[in-house]
C-alpha positions as protocol buffer text, in pm:
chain_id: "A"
residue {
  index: 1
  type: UNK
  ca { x: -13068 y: 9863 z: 13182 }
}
residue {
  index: 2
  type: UNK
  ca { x: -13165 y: 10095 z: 13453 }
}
residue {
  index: 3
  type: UNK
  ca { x: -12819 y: 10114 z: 13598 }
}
residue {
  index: 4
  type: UNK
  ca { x: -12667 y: 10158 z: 13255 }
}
residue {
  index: 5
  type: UNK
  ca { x: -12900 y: 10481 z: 13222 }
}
residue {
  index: 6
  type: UNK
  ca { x: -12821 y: 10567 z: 13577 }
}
residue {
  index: 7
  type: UNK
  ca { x: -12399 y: 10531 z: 13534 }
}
residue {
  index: 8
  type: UNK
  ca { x: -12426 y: 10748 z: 13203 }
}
residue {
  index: 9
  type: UNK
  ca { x: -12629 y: 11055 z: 13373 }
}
residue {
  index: 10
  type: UNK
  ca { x: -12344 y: 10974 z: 13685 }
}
residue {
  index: 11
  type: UNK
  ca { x: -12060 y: 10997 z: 13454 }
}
residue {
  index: 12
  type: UNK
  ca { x: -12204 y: 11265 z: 13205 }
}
residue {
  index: 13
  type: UNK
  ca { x: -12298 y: 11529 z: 13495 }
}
residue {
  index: 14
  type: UNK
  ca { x: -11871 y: 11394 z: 13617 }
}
residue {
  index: 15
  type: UNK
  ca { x: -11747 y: 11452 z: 13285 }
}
residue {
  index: 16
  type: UNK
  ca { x: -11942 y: 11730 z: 13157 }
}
residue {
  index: 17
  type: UNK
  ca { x: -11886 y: 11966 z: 13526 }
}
residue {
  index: 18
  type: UNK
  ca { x: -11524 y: 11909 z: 13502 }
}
residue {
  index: 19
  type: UNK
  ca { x: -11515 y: 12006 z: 13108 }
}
residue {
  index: 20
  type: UNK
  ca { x: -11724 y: 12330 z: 13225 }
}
residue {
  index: 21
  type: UNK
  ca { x: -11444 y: 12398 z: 13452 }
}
residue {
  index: 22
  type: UNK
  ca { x: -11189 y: 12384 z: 13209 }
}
residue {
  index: 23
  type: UNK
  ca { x: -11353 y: 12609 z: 12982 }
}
residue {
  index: 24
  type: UNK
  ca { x: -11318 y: 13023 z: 13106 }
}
residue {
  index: 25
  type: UNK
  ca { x: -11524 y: 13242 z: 13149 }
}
residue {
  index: 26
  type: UNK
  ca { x: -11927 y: 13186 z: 13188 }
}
residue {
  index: 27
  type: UNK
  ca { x: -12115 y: 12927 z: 12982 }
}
residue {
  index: 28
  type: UNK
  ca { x: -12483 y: 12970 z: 13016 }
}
residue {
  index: 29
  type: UNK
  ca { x: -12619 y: 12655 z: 12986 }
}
residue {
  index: 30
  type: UNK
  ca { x: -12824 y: 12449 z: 13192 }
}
residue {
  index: 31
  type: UNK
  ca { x: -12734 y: 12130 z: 13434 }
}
residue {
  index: 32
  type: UNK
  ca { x: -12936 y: 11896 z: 13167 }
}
residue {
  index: 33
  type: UNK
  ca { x: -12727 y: 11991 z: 12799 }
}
residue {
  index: 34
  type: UNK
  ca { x: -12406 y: 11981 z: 13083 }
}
residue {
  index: 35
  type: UNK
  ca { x: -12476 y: 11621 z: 13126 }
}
residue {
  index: 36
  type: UNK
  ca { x: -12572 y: 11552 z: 12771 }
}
residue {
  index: 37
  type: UNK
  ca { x: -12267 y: 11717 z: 12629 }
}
residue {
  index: 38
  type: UNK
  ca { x: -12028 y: 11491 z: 12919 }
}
residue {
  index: 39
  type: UNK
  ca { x: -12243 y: 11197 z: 12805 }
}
residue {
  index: 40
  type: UNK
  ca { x: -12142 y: 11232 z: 12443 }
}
residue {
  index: 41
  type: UNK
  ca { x: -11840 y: 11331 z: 12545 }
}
residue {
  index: 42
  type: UNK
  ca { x: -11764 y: 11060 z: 12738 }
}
residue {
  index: 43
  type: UNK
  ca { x: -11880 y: 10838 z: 12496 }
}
residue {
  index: 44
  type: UNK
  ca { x: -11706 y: 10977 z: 12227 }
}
residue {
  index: 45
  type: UNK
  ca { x: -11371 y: 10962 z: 12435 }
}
residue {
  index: 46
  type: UNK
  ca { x: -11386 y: 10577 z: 12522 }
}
residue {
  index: 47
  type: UNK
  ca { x: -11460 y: 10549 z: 12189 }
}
residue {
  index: 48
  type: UNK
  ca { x: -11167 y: 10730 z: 11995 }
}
residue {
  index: 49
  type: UNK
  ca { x: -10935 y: 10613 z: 12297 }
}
residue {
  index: 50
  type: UNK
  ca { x: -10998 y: 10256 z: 12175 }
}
residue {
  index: 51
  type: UNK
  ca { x: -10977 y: 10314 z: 11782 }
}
residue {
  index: 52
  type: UNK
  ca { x: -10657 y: 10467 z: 11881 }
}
residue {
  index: 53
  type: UNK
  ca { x: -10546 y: 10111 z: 12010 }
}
residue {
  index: 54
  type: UNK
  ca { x: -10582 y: 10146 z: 12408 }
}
residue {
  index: 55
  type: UNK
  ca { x: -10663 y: 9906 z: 12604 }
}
residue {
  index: 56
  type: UNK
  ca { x: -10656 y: 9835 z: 12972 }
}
residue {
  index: 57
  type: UNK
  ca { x: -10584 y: 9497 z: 13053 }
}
residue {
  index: 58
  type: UNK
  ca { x: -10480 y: 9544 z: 13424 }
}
residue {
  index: 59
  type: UNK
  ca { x: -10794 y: 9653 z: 13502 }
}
residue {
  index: 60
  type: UNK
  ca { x: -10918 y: 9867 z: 13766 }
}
residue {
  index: 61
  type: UNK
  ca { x: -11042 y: 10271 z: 13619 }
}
residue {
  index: 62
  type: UNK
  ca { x: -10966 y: 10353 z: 13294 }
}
residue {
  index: 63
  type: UNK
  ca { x: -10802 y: 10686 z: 13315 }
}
residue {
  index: 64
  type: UNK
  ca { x: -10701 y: 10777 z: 12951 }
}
residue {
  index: 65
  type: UNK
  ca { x: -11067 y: 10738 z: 12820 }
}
residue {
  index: 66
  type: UNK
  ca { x: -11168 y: 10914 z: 13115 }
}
residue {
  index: 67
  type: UNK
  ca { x: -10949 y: 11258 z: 12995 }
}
residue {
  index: 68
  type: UNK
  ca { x: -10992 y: 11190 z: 12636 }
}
residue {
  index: 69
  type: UNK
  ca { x: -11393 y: 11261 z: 12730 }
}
residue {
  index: 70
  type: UNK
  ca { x: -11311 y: 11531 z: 12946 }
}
residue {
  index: 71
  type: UNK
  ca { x: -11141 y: 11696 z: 12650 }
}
residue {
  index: 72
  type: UNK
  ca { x: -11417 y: 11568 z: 12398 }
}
residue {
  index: 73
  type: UNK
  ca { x: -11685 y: 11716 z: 12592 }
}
residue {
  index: 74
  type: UNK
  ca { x: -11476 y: 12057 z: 12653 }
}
residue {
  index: 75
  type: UNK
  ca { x: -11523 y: 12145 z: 12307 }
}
residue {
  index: 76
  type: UNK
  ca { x: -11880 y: 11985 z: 12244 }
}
residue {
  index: 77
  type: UNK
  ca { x: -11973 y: 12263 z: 12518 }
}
residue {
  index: 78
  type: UNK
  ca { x: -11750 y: 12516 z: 12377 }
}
residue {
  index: 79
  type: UNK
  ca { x: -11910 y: 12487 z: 12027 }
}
residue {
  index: 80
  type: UNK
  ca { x: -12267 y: 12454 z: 12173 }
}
residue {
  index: 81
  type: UNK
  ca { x: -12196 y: 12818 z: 12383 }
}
residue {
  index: 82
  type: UNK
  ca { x: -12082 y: 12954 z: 12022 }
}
residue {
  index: 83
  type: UNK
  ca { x: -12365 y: 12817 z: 11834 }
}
residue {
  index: 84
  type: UNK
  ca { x: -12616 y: 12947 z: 12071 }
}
residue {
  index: 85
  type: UNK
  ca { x: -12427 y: 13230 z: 12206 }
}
residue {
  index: 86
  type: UNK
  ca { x: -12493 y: 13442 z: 12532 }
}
residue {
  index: 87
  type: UNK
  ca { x: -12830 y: 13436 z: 12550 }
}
residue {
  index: 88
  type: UNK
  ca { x: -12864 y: 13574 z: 12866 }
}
residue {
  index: 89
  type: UNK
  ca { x: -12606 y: 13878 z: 12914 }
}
residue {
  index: 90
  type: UNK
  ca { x: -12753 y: 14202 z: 12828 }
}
residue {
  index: 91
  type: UNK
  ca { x: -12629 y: 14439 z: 12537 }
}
residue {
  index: 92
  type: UNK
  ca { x: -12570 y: 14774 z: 12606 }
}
residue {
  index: 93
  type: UNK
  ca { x: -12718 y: 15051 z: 12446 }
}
residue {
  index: 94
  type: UNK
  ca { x: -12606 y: 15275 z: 12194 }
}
residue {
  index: 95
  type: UNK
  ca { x: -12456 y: 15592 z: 12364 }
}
């Protein structure tokens, strides 16, 4: 159970860096919502990946699940910066 909990955090801070990479520009959120948007992500991949109809019977890593996440998480953290905007960049003021 404990190394279940352990893997997901592993692959959700994996997953949820690389989506932030993908994305431009600055996305100011913190190292905790990164992992729990490449968790879901992740999750959400491997799952759509097999309703699709994949499934890996050599074995070994499972790569398609893997990108499908990357991409799921991508725009779970792209719609989480647009819902909560950028908090922390400064407006200008009026001239």
């Amino acid at each position: 159970m404990v190394g279940t909990i352990i893997g997901a955090v592993v692959v959700g801070l994996i997953v949820g860096a690389l989506a932030r990479l993908i994305l431009p520009g600055k996305q100011n959120i913190g190292v905790i919502m990164t992992v729990l948007l490449g968790a879901i992500g992740s999750f959400l991949g491997t799952w759509i990946s097999y309703k699709l109809g994949y499934s890996n019977q050599n074995g070994g890593f499972k790569i398609i699940p893997f990108l499908v996440g990357i991409v799921v998480a991508t725009v779970l953290i792209a719609i989480y910066v647009g819902i909560t905007g950028r908090r922390g960049t400064p407006t200008r003021p009026a001239a």
